[in-house]
C-alpha positions in Angstrom: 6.8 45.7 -70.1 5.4 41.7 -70.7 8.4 40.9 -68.0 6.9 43.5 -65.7 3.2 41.8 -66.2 4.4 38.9 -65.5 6.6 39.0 -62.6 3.7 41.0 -61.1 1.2 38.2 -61.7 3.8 35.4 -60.2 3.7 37.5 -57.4 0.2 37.7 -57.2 0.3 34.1 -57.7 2.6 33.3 -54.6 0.8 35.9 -52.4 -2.9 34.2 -53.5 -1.2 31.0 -52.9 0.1 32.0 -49.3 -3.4 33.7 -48.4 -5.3 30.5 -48.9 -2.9 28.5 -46.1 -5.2 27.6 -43.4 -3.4 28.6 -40.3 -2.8 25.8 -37.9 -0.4 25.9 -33.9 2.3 23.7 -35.5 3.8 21.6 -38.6 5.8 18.7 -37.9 7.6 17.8 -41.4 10.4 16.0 -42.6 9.7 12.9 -40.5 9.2 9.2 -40.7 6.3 9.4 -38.9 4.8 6.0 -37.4 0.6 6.6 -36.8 0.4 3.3 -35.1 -3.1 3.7 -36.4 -5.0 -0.1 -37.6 -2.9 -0.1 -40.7 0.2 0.7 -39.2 1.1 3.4 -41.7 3.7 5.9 -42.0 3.5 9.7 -43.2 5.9 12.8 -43.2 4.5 15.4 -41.7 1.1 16.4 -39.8 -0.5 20.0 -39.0 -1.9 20.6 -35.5 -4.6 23.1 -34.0 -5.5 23.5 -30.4 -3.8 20.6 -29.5 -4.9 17.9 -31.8 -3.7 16.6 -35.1 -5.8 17.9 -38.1 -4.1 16.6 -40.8 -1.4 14.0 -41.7 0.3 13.4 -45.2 3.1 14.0 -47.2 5.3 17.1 -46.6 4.9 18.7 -49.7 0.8 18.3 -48.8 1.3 19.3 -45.3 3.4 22.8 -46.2 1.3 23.5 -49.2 -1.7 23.7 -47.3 -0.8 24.9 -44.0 1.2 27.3 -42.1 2.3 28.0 -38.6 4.6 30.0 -36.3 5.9 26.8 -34.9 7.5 24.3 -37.7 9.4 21.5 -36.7 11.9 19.7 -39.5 11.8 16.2 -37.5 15.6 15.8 -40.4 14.7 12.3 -41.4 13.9 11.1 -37.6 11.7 9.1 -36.2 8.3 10.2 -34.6 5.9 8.0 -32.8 3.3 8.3 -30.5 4.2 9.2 -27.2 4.9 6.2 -25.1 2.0 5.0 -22.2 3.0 2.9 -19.7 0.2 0.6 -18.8 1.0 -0.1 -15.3 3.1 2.2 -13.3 3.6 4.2 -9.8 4.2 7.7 -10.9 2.8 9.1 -7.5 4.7 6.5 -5.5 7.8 6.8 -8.4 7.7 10.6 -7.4 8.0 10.2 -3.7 11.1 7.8 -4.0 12.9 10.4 -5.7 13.2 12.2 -2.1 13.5 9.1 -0.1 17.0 6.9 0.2 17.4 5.0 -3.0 18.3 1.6 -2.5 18.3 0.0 -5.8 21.2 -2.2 -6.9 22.7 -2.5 -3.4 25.0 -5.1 -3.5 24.5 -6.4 0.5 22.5 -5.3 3.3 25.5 -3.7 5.0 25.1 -1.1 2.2 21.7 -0.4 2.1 22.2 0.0 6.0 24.8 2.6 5.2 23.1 4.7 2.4 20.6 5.4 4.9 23.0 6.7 7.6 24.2 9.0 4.9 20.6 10.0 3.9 20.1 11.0 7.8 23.4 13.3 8.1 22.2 15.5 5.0 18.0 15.3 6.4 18.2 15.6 10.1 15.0 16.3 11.6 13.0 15.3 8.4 11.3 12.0 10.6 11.2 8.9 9.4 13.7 7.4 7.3 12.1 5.8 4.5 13.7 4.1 1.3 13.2 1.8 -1.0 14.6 -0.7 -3.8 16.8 -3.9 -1.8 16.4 -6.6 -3.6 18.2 -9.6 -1.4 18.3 -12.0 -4.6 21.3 -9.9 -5.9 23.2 -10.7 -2.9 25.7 -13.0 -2.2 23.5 -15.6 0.4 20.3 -14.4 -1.1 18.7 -14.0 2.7 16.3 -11.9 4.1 17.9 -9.4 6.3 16.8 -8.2 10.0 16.5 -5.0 11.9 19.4 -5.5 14.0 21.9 -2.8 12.6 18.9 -0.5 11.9 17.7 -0.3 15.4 21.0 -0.3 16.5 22.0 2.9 14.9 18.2 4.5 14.8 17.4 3.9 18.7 15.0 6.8 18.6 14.3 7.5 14.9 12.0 5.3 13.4 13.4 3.5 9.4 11.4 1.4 7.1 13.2 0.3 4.1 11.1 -1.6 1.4 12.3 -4.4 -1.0 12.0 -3.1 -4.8 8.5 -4.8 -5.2 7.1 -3.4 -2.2 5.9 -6.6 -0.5 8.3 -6.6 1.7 10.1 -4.5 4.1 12.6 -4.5 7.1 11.4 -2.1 10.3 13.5 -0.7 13.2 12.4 -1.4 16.5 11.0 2.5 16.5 9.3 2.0 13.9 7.3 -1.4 15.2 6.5 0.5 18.8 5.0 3.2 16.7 3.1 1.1 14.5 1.8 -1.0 17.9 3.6 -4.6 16.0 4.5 -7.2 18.7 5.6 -10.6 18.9 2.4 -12.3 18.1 1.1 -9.9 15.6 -1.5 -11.0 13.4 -3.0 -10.0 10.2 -4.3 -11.7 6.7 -2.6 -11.5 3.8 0.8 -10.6 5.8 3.7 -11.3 8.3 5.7 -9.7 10.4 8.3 -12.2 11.0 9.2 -13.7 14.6 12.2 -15.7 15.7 12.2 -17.3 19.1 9.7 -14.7 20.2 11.4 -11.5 18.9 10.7 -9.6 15.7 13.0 -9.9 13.4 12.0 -6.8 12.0 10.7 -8.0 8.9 7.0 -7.6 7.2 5.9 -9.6 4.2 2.9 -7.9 2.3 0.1 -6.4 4.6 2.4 -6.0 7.8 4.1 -3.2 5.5 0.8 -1.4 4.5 0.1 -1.8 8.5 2.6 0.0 9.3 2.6 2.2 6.3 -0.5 3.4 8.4 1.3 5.2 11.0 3.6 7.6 8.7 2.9 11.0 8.9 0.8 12.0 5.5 2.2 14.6 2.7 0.8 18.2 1.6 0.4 19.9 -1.7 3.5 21.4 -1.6 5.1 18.0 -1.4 3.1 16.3 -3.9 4.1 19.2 -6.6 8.0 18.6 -5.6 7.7 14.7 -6.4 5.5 15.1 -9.2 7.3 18.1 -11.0 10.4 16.2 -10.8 8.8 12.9 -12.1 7.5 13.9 -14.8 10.8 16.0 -15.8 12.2 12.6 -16.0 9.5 10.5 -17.4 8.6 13.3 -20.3 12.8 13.2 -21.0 12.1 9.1 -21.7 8.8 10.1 -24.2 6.4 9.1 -21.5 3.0 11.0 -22.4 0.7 8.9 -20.1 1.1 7.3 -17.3 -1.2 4.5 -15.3 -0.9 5.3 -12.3 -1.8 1.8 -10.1 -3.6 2.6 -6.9 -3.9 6.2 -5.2 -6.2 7.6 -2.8 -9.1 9.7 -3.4 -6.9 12.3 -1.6 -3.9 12.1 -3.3 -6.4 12.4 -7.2 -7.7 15.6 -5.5 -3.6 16.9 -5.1 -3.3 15.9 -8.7 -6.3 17.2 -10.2 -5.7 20.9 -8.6 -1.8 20.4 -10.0 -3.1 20.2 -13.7 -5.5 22.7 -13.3 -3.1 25.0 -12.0 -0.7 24.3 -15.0 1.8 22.6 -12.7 1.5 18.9 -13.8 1.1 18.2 -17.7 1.3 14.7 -17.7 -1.6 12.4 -18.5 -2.5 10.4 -16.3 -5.2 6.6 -16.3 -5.7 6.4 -12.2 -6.6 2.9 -10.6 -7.9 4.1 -7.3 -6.8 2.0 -4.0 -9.5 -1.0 -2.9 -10.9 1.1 -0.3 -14.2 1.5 1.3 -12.9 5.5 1.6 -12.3 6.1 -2.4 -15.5 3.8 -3.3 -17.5 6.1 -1.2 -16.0 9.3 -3.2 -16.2 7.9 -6.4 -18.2 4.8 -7.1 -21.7 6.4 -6.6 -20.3 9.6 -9.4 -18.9 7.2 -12.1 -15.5 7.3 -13.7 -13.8 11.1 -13.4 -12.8 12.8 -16.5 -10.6 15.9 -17.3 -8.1 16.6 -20.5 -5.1 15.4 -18.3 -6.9 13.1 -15.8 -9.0 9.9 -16.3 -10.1 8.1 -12.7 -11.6 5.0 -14.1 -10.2 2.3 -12.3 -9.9 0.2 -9.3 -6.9 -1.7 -7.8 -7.0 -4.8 -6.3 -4.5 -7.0 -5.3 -4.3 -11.2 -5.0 -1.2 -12.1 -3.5 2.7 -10.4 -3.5 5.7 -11.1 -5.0 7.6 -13.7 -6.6 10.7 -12.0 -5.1 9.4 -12.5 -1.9 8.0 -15.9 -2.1 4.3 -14.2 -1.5 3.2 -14.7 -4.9 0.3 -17.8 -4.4 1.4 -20.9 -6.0 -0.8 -23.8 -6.9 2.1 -26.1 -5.5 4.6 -25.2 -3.1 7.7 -23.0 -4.4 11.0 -25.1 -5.8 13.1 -23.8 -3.3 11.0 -24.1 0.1 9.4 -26.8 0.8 5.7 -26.7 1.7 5.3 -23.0 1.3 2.8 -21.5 -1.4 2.2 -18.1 -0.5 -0.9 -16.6 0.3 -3.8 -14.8 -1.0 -3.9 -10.9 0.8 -8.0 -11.5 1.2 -10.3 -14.4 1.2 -11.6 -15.0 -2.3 -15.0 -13.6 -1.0 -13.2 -10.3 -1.2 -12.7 -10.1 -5.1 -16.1 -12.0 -5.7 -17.5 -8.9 -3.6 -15.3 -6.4 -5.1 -16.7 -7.5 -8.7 -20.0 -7.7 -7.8 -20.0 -3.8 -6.8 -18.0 -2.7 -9.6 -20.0 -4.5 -12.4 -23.0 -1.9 -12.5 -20.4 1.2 -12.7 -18.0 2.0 -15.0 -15.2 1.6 -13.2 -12.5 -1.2 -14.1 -11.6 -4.3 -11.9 -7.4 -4.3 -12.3 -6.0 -7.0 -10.0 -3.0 -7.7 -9.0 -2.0 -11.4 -9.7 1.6 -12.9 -10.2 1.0 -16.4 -8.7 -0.8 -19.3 -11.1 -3.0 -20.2 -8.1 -3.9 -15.5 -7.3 -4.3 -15.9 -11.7 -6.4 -18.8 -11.4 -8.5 -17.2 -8.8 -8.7 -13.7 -10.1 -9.8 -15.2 -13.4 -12.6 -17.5 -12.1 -14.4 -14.7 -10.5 -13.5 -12.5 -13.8 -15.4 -15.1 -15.6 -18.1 -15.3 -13.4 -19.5 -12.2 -13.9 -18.1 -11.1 -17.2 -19.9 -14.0 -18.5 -18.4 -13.9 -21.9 -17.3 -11.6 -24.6 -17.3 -8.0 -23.5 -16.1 -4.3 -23.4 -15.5 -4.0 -20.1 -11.7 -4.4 -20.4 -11.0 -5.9 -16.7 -7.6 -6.4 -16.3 -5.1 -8.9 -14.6 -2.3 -6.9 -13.9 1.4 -8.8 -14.5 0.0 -12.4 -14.9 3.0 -13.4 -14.9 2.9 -17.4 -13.6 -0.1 -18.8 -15.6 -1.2 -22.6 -15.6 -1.7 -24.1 -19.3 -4.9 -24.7 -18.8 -6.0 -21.4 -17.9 -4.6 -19.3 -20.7 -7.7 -19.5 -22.0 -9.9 -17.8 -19.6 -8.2 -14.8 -20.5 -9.8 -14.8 -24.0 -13.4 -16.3 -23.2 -13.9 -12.9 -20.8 -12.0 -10.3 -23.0 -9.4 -10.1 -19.6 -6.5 -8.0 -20.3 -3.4 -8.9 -19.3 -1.4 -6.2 -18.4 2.5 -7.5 -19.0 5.8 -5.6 -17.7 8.3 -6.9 -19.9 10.8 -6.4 -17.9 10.3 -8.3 -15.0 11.3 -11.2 -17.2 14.9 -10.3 -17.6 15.0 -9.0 -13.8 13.5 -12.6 -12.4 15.1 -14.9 -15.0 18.5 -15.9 -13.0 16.2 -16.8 -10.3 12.7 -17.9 -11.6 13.7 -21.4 -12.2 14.6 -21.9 -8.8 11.4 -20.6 -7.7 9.2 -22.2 -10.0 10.8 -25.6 -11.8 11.2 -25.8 -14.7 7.9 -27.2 -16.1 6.2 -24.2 -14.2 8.5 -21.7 -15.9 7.4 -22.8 -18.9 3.9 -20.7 -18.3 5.3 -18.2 -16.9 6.4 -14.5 -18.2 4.6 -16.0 -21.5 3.8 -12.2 -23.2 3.2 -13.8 -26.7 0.6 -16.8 -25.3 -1.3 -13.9 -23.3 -1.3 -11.5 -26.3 -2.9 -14.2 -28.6 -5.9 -14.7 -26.3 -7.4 -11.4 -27.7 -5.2 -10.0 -30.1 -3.3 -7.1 -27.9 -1.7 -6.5 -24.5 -0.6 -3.6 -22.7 2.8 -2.8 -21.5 4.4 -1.3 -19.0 7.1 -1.0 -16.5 6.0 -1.2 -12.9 8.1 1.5 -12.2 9.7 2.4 -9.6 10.3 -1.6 -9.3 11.6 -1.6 -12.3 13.8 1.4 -14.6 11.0 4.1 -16.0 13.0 3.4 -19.3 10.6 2.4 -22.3 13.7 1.5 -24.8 14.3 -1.1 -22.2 10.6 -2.7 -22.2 10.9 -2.5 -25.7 14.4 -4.4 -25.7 13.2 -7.3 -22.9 9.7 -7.9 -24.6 11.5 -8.0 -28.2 14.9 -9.4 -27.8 14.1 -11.2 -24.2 17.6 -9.6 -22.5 18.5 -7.8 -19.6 20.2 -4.2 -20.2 23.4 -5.8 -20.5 22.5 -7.9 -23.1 21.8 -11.2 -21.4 21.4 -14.1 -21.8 23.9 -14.2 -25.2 20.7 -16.3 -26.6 17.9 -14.4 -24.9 15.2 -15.8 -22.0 12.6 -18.0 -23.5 12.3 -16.3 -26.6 9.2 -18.2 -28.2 7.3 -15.7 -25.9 9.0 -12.7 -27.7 6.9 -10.2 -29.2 7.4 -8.5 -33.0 9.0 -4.9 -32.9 5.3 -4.1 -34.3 3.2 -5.7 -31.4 5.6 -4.1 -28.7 5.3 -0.7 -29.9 1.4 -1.4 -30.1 1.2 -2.3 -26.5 3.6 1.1 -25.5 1.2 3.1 -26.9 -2.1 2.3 -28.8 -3.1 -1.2 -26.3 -1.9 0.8 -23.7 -4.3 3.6 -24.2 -7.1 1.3 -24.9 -6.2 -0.7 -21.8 -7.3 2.6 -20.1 -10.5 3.6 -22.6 -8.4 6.0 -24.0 -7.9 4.9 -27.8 -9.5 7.5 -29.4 -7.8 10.0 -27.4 -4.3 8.9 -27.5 -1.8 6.1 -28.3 -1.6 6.8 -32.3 -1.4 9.6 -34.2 -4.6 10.6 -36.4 -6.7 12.9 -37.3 -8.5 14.0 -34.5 -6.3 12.9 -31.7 -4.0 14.6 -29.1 -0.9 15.9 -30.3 1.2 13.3 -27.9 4.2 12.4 -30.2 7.9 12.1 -30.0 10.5 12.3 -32.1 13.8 9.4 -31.7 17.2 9.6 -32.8 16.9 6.2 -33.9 13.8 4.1 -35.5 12.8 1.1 -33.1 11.5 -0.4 -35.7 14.7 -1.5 -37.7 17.5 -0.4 -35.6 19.9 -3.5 -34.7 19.2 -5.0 -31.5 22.8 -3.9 -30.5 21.3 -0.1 -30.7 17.9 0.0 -29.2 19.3 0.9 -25.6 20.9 3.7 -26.8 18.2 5.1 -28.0 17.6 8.6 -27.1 14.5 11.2 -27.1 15.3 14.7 -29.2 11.8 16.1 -28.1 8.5 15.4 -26.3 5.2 16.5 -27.1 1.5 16.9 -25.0 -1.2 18.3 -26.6 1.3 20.0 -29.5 3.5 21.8 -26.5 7.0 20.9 -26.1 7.9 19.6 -22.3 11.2 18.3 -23.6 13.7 18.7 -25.7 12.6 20.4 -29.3 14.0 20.7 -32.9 12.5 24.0 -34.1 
């Protein structure tokens, strides 16, 4: 009879015990779980309702006080934050996707050829349009010229960009259509000429000229591009994106996308400088949903280093007399901050040369005036002048830093830039001490959209095959700890988003992903090879899963 009592009051115990369980959407246990909050803790496990994190502790705290239908056992993996890249093109990354890929072609000829075979499987889609030549991985390292394009494209016109999309080579279809001639004029751009004839190829503004005359995209476009970039981006733990420079058109496309439950990624937008999206926006204020954040404005300085359009303070290493250019008058930015400093919105500019830094950061300063919250940022920075590391700090100027462009420039940055001007350049640890954080990123599509391999270049300074054996200037390396910082907490307050996302707290979005291996103590040999077992927005699973 006692044994009867008391097996019904253990039951009466457990039931009790179970009753008073607050019911949450999931539990995450089982984990080594990095917050990337100020203290950089760790914890087990955390509970989740209507898409936010409620609690984090222990597992044995986690399970004994709550319970859901959806329990993940994260077995002894690592979960972090989901990954934000600072500075990105996921509109433009999209698009590319659906265009002829031209990355890692080894010569022209080849470049020439993948787009012959893009045109026999889309006939009658238009314009040929592709993207990623790069003619410092060829054997001469020359421009090329539209010859063989307008040779075999008489009547169809081509445009095929160079991976950092300050240059491109255009058929002679293409030029008619665009109204380019021998002669052809414009600031901030080329279109090259050889004894009176166009060679075909357009540095900078030429290309966004002529960009002009491509026939635009609709909705059902868009959601093909954008559906398949985020498939790939959410399968590399991307949660957020930046997205650096769309139209007011193209935000519209995106905005009806979420709503519609078609597009789930977060996105920080930088709107184009242009007159159009200022007259949309500007007068409004920043725009604001759960998935979308319009709150910036791209501008840009000068080009690419690639290129030779990036604006040097002295002429390049490796052609004599030429500096590069500015892509407006100084007036321009000076005008462009003076607009933007009574709104909310962010100044983000474009600036790779020491001389488009130095210039960017003067105006910055001007009207800054100090410390501030203001967060304007110089996006890449990546050939600063000793003596103006500085200004970064004095104005609170963020410098938004691809890690990666390091080890893609560094077997042919010293030829460019000496080797006393290489010594400021690509500098990610001097730019994070000026305020104590930087934001990351990729750039893609001119770079990989792969995180693990920002992490790897701005950690172990080396390419994806592991060179240089002794890394590229590694006194500007930064700490497993401060790179994972800017891939996801400095990232989301590079964008006013800190207390939304980037760590994971109490109170935040449930953006997290869990890792098959731990960034944080892995060998150096391993981090590439890391790979993503699930993804996370807002406590829904878009990839992967371990329930």
């Amino acid at each position: 009879m006692k044994n009867r009592i008391l097996y019904a009051l253990l039951l009466l115990l457990i039931f009790s015990g179970c009753a008073k369980k607050q019911v949450v959407d999931l539990i995450l246990h089982n984990g080594k779980v990095y917050t990337v909050d100020d203290k950089f803790g760790t914890a087990e496990a955390f509970a989740v309702k209507d898409g936010k994190i409620i609690a984090m502790g222990t597992t044995s705290y986690i399970m004994g006080t709550y319970k859901a239908d959806s329990v993940i056992d994260a077995k002894g993996n690592a979960v972090y934050p989901g990954f934000i890249d600072a500075h990105a093109h996921f509109v433009g990354y999209g698009k590319g996707l659906f265009e002829v890929n031209l990355t890692d072609c080894k010569t022209w000829e080849e470049g020439v050829n993948r787009a012959k075979d893009f045109e026999t499987n889309h006939r009658g889609q238009g314009w040929i349009i592709g993207r990623g030549w790069d003619q410092n991985k060829w054997p001469e390292h020359n421009f090329p010229d539209n010859r063989v394009l307008t040779s075999l494209f008489p009547n169809t016109p081509v445009l095929l960009v160079r991976i950092d999309g300050h240059a491109a080579v255009a058929n002679a279809k293409a030029l008619t259509l665009a109204g380019i001639q021998p002669g052809f004029k414009i600031e901030g751009g080329e279109a090259e000429a050889k004894d009176g004839k166009l060679t075909g190829l357009l540095i900078d503004n030429a290309v966004d000229y002529l960009k002009k005359v491509i026939p635009g995209a609709g909705k059902s476009e868009y959601e093909s591009w954008l559906s398949t970039a985020q498939t790939n981006c959410f399968a590399q733990g991307l949660t957020t994106i930046t997205d650096c420079g769309l139209s007011f058109k193209e935000v519209a496309i995106i905005d009806t996308l979420q709503r519609e439950g078609k597009l789930q990624m977060r996105l920080y937008v930088m709107l184009s400088d242009d007159p159009e999206n200022f007259s949309h926006f500007l007068s409004k204020g920043p725009y604001k949903t759960d998935r979308l954040f319009v709150n910036g404005v791209k501008a840009y300085a000068d080009g690419a280093l690639g290129s030779r359009g990036a604006c040097l303070l002295a002429p390049y290493t490796d052609k004599a007399g030429w500096g590069g250019f500015l892509l407006s008058h100084t007036s321009h930015f000076d005008s462009l901050a003076q607009l933007l400093l009574p709104t909310g919105f962010q100044m983000c500019t474009h600036a790779i040369g020491d001389s488009g830094v130095r210039m960017v950061l003067g105006v910055y300063n001007k009207y800054l005036n100090g410390k501030n919250d203001r967060r304007w940022r110089i996006e890449h920075a990546q050939v600063v002048n000793p003596a103006d590391f500085s200004l970064f700090g004095k104005a609170s100027i963020i410098p938004s830093v691809q890690p990666t462009h390091a080890t893609s420039d560094m077997t042919w940055a010293l030829e460019r830039l000496g080797p006393e001007r290489l010594k400021g350049a690509y500098a990610s640890k001097q730019l994070l001490e000026q305020n104590g954080w930087i934001a990351l990123g990729t750039d893609f599509p001119v770079e990989d959209i792969s995180p693990f391999k920002t992490f790897y270049a701005a950690v172990i300074r080396k390419d994806a095959t592991g060179q240089p054996a002794t890394g590229f200037q590694t006194e500007n390396a930064l700490t497993r700890e401060q790179t994972l910082r800017g891939m996801t907490i400095w990232a989301a307050k590079a964008g006013f988003l800190e207390k939304e996302v980037g760590s994971l707290e109490a109170g935040k979005k449930a953006d997290f992903i869990i890792l098959d291996k731990d960034l944080l103590t892995t060998p150096e040999t391993e981090i590439l090879n890391a790979k993503v077992l699930a993804t996370y927005i807002g406590g829904q699973n878009v990839f992967g899963g371990m329930e």
